[in-house]
Each structure stands twice: as C-alpha cells, then as structure tokens.
C-alpha positions in Angstrom: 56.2 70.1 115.0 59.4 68.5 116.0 57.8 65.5 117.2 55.9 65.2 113.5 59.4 65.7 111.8 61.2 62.9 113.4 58.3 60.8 113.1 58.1 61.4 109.6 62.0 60.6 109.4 61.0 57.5 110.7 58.6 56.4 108.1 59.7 57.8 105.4 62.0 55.2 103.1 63.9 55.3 99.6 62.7 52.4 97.8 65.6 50.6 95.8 65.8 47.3 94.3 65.9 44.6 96.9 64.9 45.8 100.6 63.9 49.2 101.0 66.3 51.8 102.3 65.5 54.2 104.8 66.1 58.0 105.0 66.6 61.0 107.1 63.7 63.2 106.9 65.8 65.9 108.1 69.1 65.5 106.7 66.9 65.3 103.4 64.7 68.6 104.1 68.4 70.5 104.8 69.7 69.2 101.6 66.4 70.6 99.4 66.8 73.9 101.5 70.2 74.5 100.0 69.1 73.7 96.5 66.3 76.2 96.2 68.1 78.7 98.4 71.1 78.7 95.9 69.2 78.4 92.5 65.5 79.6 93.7 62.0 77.8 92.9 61.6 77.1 89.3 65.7 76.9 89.2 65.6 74.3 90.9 64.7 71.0 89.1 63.7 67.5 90.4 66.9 65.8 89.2 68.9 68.1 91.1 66.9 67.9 94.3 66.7 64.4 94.4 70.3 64.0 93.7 71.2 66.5 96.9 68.7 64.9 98.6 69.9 61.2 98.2 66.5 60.1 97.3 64.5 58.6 94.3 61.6 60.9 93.1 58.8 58.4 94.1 60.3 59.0 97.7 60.3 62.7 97.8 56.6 62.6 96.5 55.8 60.0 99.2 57.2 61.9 101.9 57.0 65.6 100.7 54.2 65.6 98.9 54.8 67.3 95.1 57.3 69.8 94.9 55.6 73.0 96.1 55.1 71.3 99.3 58.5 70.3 99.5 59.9 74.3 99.2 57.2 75.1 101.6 58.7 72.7 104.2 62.1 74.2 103.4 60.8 77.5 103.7 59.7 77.0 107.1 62.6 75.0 108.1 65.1 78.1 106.4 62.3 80.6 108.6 63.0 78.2 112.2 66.6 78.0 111.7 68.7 80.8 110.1 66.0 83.2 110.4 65.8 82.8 114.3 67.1 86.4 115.0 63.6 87.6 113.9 62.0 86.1 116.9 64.1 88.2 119.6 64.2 91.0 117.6 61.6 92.7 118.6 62.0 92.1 121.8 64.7 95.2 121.5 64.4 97.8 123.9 64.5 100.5 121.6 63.7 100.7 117.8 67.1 101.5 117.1 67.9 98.4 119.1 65.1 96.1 117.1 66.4 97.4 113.5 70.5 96.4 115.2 69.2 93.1 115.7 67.8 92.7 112.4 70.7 93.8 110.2 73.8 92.3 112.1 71.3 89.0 112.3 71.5 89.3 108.7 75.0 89.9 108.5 75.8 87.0 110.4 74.0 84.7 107.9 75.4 86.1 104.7 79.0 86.3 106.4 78.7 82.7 108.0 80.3 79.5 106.3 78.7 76.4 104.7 75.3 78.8 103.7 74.5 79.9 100.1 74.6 83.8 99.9 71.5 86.1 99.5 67.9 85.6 100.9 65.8 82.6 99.9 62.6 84.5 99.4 63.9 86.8 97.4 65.5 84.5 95.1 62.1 82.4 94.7 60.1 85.7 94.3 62.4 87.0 91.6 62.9 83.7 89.5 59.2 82.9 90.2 57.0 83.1 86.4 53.8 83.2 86.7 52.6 79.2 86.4 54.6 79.6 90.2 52.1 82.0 91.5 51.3 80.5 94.8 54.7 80.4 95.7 54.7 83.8 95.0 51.8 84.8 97.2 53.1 82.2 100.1 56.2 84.2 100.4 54.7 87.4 99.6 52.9 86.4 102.6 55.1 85.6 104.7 57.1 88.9 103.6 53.5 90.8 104.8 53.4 89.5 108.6 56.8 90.3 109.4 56.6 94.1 107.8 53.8 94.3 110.0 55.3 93.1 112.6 58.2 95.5 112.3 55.9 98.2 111.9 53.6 97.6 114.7 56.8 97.6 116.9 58.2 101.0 115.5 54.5 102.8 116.4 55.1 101.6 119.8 58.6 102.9 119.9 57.1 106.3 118.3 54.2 106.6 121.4 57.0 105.9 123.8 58.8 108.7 122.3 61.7 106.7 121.3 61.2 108.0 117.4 61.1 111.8 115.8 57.3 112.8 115.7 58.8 113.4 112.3 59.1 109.5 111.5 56.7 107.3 110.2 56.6 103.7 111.0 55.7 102.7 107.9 58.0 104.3 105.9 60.4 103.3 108.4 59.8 99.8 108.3 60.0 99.6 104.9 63.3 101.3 105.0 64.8 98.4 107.4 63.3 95.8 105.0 65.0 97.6 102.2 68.4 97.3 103.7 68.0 93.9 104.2 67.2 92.8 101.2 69.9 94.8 99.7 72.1 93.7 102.0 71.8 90.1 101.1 71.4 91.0 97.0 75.0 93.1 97.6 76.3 89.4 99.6 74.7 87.1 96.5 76.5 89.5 93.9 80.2 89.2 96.5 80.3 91.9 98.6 83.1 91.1 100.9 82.0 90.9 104.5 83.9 94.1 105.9 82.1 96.0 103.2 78.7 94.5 104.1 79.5 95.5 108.2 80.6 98.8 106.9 77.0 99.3 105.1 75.5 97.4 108.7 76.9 100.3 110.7 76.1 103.2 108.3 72.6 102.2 108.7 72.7 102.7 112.1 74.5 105.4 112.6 71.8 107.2 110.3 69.1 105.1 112.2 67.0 108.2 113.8 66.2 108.4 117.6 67.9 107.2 120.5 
C-alpha cells in the first residue's frame, strides 16, 4: 500500500501553464482529510479541497479519481493513522482493558493539537443526504466490522469469565461505541479536555468486571 502511495506521489502532477508542476500525493491526501473531517462529505466542496490541497481540479480527478474516491482514500488514510489505537486494542487482556484502550485512544485524538475535533465518520454519516448514499453505506460499513469486532472480543472475555454472566456482549459493545461517539460529539461541540477525561474515567469506573 505504501509502496503504491509513493509511487502514485511520484506520478501524479498539477498541470499549470508552462511545464507541469509536480505534487505530493501524500501531503495532498492529508490536506483533503482535514477538509472533510472538519466540514464532512457533501460540506465539503471541490473549490475548497482543491484549494487545501494545492491542486487544480483536473489534477485531483487524475490522481484521485472523482470525489468519492478521493474521501475514501482519506477515510482509509484517517482509519491507518489516527485511528491506530483500534488495532492494539483488542489485544487487551481484559475487556475492561480493551474498552480503556478505546476511550483514552479517543481522548488522545480529540485532546491532541493540529486535528479537527469530533469523529470523521460521524460527521459524513450525519451531513450525508441521500444522493450520498454509498458513502453512507461505506462508512456504515466500516462502523459494522469494528462493532463486531468489539463484540466478538467481549464474548471471549464473558467465556473466560472476565464479564457478569449478567452482561451481554452485544449490548455491551454497543455501549462502548456509544461513548465514543459521544465522546467526540461532546469534543466537536467544546468540551474542555479535563471534562472529556473526567467522562473517560467515569466510564470505567462503571465498566463491569475485573
């Protein structure tokens, strides 16, 4: 994937009058991924990425493809890098441990400088109409692999006896994916950090089990 990327940054170039210019692929994809994380999908217009991006439109086209393609490329890249707590989260000893993880990985990006505040995919999915459907049902997705994920992780922790028999996974699953959502709608709307750490640890001090 890497190897594609900076292949691509190679290739790609800005025509301008005179001798062509040539871009970052990267720099480019990071500038998009800012756009529609701070104004969403259908918020965020052509002129406006283009501009961020440093690019003409016929370039984006040629090296993004239109401009579905292009948030799906900044999806994955906003997935790989500020979403990389996910991947060792799991890996948690306990469920308690897995949902700690989760929420102060969270924390850290909504309290971190030089990132827009509140989640990407929720942003698209709310601002999405319907003419954006597939965007919809690619972060819908998405959204559906890591619940089950999550939830396949917390019926393991219940058969280990980690969880009340009382517990369900799914419910508790959805319960951590609540909180996190809410966690970054309470950091969009300007929660100040200490209160968002203070609603981080009241989670898990209510978490149940071990």
């Amino acid at each position: 994937m890497e190897s594609e990327l900076t292949l691509e940054a190679a290739e790609c170039v800005a025509p301008s009058r005179g001798r062509p210019r040539q871009f970052c692929a990267d720099a480019a994809l990071a500038a998009a991924l800012k756009v529609f994380w701070t104004r969403g999908y259908e918020g965020a217009s052509m002129a406006e990425l283009t501009e961020a991006m440093g690019i003409t439109k016929p370039s984006l086209y040629a090296c993004f493809g239109n401009k579905e393609s292009l948030f799906s490329k900044a999806l994955d890249l906003y997935e790989r890098d500020k979403l990389a707590y996910v991947h060792t989260a799991l890996d948690a000893p306990t469920a308690k441990g897995v949902a700690e993880r989760f929420l102060k990985g969270a924390l850290a990006l909504q309290t971190g400088s030089g990132d827009p505040r509140g989640c990407m995919g929720v942003i698209s999915v709310v601002a999405c109409a319907n003419f954006a459907e597939s965007i919809r049902q690619d972060v819908m997705a998405r959204r559906v692999s890591s619940d089950q994920a999550i939830v396949a992780r917390f019926v393991r922790a219940k058969a280990e006896g980690d969880l009340p028999d009382t517990v369900t996974p799914e419910a508790l699953a959805a319960y951590l994916s609540a909180m996190m959502q809410g966690l970054s709608v309470q950091a969009g709307a300007g929660m100040k950090p200490d209160q968002l750490t203070q609603l981080v640890d009241t989670t898990l001090a209510l978490w149940p089990g071990r």
